[in-house]
C-alpha positions, 0 to 999 in steps of 0.5 A, spaced: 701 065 626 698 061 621 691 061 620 685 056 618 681 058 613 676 063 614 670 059 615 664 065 616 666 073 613 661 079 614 662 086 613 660 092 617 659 099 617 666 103 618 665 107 624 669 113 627 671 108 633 675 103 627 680 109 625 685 106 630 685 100 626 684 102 619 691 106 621 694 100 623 692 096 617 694 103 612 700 102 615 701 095 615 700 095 608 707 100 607 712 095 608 717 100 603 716 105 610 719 100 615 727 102 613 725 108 616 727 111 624 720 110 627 718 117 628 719 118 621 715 113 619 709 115 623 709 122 621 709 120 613 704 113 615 700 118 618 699 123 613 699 119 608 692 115 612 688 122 611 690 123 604 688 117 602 681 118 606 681 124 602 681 122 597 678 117 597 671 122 600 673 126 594 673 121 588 668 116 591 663 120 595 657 116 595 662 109 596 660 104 602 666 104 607 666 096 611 670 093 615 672 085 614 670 081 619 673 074 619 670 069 624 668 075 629 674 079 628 676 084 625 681 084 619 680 088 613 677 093 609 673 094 603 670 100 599 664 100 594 661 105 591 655 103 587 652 107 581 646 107 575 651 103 570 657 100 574 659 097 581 666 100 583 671 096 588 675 101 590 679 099 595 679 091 598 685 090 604 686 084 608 691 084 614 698 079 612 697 076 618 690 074 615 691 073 608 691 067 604 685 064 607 679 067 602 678 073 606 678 077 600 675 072 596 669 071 599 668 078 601 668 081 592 664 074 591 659 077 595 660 084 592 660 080 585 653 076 585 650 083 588 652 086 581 649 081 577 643 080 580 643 087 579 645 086 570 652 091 573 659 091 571 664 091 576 671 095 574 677 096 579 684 099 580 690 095 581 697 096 581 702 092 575 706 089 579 701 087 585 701 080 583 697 075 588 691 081 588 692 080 579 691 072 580 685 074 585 681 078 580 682 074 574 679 068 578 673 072 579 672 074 572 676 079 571 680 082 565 685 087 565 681 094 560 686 099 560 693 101 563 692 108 567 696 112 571 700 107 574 694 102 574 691 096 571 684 098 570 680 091 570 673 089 568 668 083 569 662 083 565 655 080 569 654 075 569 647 073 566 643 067 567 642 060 564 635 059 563 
């Protein structure tokens, strides 16, 4: 099914109702996994899933969990954790089914002029070899700082206004 551009997106709070869904998405996201018989695949999505919230609770304890909502309907995830100097973007995930129609865009834009009107830098994580999240990045200003433990370390100035 292909989808029109999204129109209007907001975010919510994640609750715990949302576990279902995120699990899904979590899943959704480890194509490398679908080789496996089913009730494998499950066993390791599902461990995988809690480590990854672990981890996510442990490193980023203060970051804000939302939901991404396309046109009333749920479709991804985002995670940002804000601090005195800097704002982190610490996960940004969208369905496949609804990719490709400025979901993420317009949810990091959102997160970006928040940034800069607070004079904040924005850093981020990401995979080398994640391609079209690379393209993203770069055409909301960031630029790569650092290669780290497997990732890409991106970074994006304020921007400052003209006056």
């Amino acid at each position: 099914m292909v989808f029109a551009p999204c129109s209007v997106v907001t975010r919510r709070a994640v609750t715990f109702a949302d576990t279902p869904f995120l699990r899904a998405l979590f899943a959704e996201s480890r194509e490398d996994l679908m080789i496996l018989p089913a009730d494998v695949r499950d066993t390791l999505v599902d461990m995988q899933f809690r480590a990854q919230r672990r981890h996510y609770d442990e490193a980023f304890p203060l970051a804000r969990h939302d939901l991404l909502v396309a046109d009333g309907v749920d479709v991804g995830r985002l995670i940002v954790e804000t601090s005195a100097i800097d704002v982190r973007i610490v996960d940004v995930v969208v369905q496949n089914a609804h990719r490709g129609r400025g979901i993420a865009s317009a949810a990091l834009a959102e997160v970006i002029a928040e940034a800069d009107r607070e004079r904040r830098s924005t850093r981020l994580s990401v995979w080398p070899d994640n391609g079209g999240a690379r393209r993203l990045y770069e055409r909301l200003g960031f630029a790569v700082t650092a290669a780290t433990a497997g990732y890409l370390e991106m970074h994006r100035s304020p921007t400052r206004e003209r006056g």
